[in-house]
N, C-alpha and C positions, 0 to 999 in steps of 0.2 A: 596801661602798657607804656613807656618808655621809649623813647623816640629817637634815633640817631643820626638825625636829621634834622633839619629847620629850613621855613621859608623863607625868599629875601624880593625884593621889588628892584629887579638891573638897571629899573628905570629912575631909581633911587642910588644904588650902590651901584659901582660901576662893575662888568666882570672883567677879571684880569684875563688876560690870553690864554691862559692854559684851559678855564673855564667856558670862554668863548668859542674854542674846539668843542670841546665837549658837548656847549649848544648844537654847533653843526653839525656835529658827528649823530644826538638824538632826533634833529631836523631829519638828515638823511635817510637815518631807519623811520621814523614815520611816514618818509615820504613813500620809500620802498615798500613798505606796508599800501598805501595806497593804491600806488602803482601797481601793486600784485590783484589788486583787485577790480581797476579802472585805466582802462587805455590810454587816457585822455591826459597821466600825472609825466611831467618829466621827471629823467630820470635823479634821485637821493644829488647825490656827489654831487651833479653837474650845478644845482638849484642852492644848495645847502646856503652857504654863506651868503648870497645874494638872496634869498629872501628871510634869511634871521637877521638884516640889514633893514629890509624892508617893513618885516614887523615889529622890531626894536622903534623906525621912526614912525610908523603908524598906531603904535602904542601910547609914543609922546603925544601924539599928533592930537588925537584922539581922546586926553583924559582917559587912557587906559592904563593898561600896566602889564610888564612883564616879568612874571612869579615864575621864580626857580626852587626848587627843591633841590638842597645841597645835605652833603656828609662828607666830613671834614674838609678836602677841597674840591671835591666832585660833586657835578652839577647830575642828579639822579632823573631829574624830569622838570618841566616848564609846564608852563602856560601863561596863553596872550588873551588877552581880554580887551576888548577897548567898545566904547560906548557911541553906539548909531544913532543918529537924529532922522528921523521923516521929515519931511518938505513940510512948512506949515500948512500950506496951500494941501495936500496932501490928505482929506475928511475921512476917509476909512478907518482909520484908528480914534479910539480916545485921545485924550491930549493927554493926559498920566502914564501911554503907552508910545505915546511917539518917539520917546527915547529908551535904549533896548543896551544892554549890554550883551555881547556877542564873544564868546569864545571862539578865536579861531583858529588856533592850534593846541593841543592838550597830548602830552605823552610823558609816560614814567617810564624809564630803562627794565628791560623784561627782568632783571636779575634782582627789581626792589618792587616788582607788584606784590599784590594783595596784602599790604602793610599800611593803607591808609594816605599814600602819599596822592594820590587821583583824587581822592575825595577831600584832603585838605588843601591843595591848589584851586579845587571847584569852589571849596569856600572861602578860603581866600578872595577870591574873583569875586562872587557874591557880596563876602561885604567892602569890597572894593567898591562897584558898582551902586549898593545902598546908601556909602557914604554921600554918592553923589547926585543921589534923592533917585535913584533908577529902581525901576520897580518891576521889571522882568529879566531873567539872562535866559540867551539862545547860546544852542551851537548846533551844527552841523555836523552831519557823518557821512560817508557813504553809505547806499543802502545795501550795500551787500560787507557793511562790515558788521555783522552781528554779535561780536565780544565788545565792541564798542557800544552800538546800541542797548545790548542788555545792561553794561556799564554804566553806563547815564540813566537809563529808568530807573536803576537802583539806585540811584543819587537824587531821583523824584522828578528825571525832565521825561516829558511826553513830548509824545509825535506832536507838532500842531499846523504845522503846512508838510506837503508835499511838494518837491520839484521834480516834475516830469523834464526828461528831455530826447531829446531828438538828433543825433549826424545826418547833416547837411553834406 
């Protein structure tokens, strides 16, 4: 099937402003998605650009990268990946496992789901990460977002910790 779209690395190619919007404006709706399901998320708008600021340099930062999926000059969905080191001092893990690639933000624009673009950003990320001799990727969801979760099993990640928490 034929694709109307292509991936790009922002952390490579720069996005122009009009594109840059566009980032924030799918940051927001992810967030509001969030939000709708955890108390604890500020609100879309008010966060947007200040932290697509924050994961842009935390991507540099990091030996990671930020994958956009674009159609013609519209940015359709992203994702940030960037690469975690454990403390050496740190014995609970392997040492071929102390460094983890980590998705931490993953969204396609509701109007290009089910086309493939979630799962080519995921791999994207993936051999991002293997280039860089990394031998596992995590990501995060909330637990009560369950189109998410069934999303990522079907791309082959399993539960493997649990965070419990608690208001103080």
């Amino acid at each position: 099937m034929a694709t109307d779209w292509h991936l790009a690395n922002s952390l490579i190619q720069a996005l122009t402003q009009r594109q840059r919007d566009q980032v924030d404006g799918l940051m927001a709706q992810l967030q509001a998605t969030e939000r709708a399901l955890s108390s604890d998320r500020a609100a879309g708008d008010a966060m947007a650009q200040g932290h697509v600021d924050y994961l842009l340099d935390l991507a540099h930062s990091s030996a990671g990268a930020f994958l956009t999926a674009i159609t013609g000059e519209q940015i359709i969905g992203f994702c940030v990946v960037i690469i975690t080191k454990e403390d050496e001092c740190d014995l609970h893990l392997q040492d071929s496992f102390k460094q983890a690639g980590e998705v931490t933000d993953l969204i396609v624009h509701p109007n290009h789901r089910k086309r493939g673009i979630g799962r080519a950003l995921i791999s994207a990320a993936s051999a991002h990460c293997q280039a860089r001799g990394v031998r596992q990727l995590k990501l995060k969801t909330l637990a009560q977002n369950f189109q998410a979760r069934h999303a990522f099993e079907a791309l082959g990640f399993r539960p493997h910790e649990i965070i419990h928490t608690i208001d103080l």
